[in-house]
N, C-alpha and C positions, 0 to 999 in steps of 0.2 A: 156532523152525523147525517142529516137532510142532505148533502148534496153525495157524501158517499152513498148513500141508499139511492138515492136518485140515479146516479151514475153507473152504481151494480146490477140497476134495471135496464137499464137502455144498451146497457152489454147482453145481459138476460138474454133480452130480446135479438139482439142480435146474431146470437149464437145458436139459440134456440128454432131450428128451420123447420121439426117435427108438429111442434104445434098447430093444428088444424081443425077444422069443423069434425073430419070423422073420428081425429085420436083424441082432442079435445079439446082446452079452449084455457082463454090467458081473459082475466075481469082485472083490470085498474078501475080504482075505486078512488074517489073525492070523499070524505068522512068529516064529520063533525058533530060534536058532544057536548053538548051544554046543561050546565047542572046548575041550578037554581035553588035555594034554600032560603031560611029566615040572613041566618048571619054568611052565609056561604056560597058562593059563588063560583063556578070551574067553565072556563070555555077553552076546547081544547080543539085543535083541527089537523088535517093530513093526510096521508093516502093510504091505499093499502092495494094489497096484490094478490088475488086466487089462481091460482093453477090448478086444474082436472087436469088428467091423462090416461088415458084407457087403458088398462093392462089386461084384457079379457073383453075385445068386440062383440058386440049383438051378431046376433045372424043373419048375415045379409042374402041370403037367398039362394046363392052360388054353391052350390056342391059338385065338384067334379073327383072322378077317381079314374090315376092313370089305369089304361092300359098292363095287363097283364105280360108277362115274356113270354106267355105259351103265345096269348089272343097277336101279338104282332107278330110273333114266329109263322105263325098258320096265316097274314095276312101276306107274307112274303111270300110262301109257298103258294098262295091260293094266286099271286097275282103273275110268279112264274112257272104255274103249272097252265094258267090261260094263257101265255105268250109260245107256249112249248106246243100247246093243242091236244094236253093229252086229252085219255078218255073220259069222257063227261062222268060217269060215276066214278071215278076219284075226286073229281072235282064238286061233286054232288058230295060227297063224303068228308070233304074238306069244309065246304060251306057251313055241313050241320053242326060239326067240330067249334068253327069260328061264331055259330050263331049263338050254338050255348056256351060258349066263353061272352060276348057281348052279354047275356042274359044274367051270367054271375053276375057282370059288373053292374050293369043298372039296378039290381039286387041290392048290389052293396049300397047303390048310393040311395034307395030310397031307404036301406035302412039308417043309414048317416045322415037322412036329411030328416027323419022321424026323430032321432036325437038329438040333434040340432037345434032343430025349431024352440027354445025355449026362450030364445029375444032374450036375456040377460046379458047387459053389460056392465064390469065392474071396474072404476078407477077411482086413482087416487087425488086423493085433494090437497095442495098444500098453499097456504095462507101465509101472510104478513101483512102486520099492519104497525102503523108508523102516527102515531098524534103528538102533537108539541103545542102549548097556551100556556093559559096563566091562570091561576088560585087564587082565589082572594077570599080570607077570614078576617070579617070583623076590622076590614079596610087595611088588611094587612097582604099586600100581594106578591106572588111565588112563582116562580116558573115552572112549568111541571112537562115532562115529556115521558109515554107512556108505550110501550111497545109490546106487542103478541105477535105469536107463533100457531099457527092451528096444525092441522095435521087432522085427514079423516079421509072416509072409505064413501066411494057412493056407487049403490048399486040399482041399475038400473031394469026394468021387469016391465 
């Protein structure tokens, strides 16, 4: 069982290329449990494995919003209507067109970035842990191997 578990990690890992510092993070864990009593005795040892993974990033500061089809239309125009020479007030006219198009957009994105800004990120956790020793009652000794699953949510703020 130890060397298949072993072995299903070091695949894990190999297969697994997503894993990083900004989407999340991979803990191998060394563990060990020792239990001590009058008649009773448990020392049990092993590894275990934590995976996070981000399913919902913080906000990192970046807001961009494309370009509208009017705001690049009127940048075509406006750039071959100054190769053509026409009359400066169309070209004057065109400008004020493209300026308040540029002005929605920057609109938008400070309203997108007012919404944003809440730094919340949330991912998931998933766990394994793996311990294998020995019991001993009353000089009476046992092998014992012990295994868990966690599963859980962390949110970040």
């Amino acid at each position: 069982m130890k060397k298949t578990t072993i072995y299903t990690t070091i695949l894990f890992f190999c297969f697994l290329t997503e894993v990083s510092a900004e989407n999340g993070h991979v803990d191998i864990k060394y563990l060990s449990e020792n239990y001590s009593a009058l008649s009773h005795t448990q020392n049990l040892e092993g590894f275990g494995i934590e995976i996070y993974k981000n399913f919902k990033k913080e906000f990192d500061g970046q807001n961009f919003v494309e370009k509208s089809f009017l705001e690049k239309r009127l940048e075509k125009k406006l750039y071959s209507e100054r190769h053509k020479g026409t009359n400066p007030l169309t070209i004057a006219k065109l400008e004020n067109k493209l300026s308040r198009e540029r002005e929605k957009r920057q609109k938008l994105m400070v309203k997108q970035r007012a919404s944003d800004d809440s730094k919340i990120g949330i991912g998931l956790i998933l766990g394994f842990k793996y311990l294998d020793g020995n019991n001993e009652i009353y000089s009476e000794k046992s092998s014992v191997q012990k295994q868990s699953l966690e599963v859980g949510l962390r949110i970040n703020w």
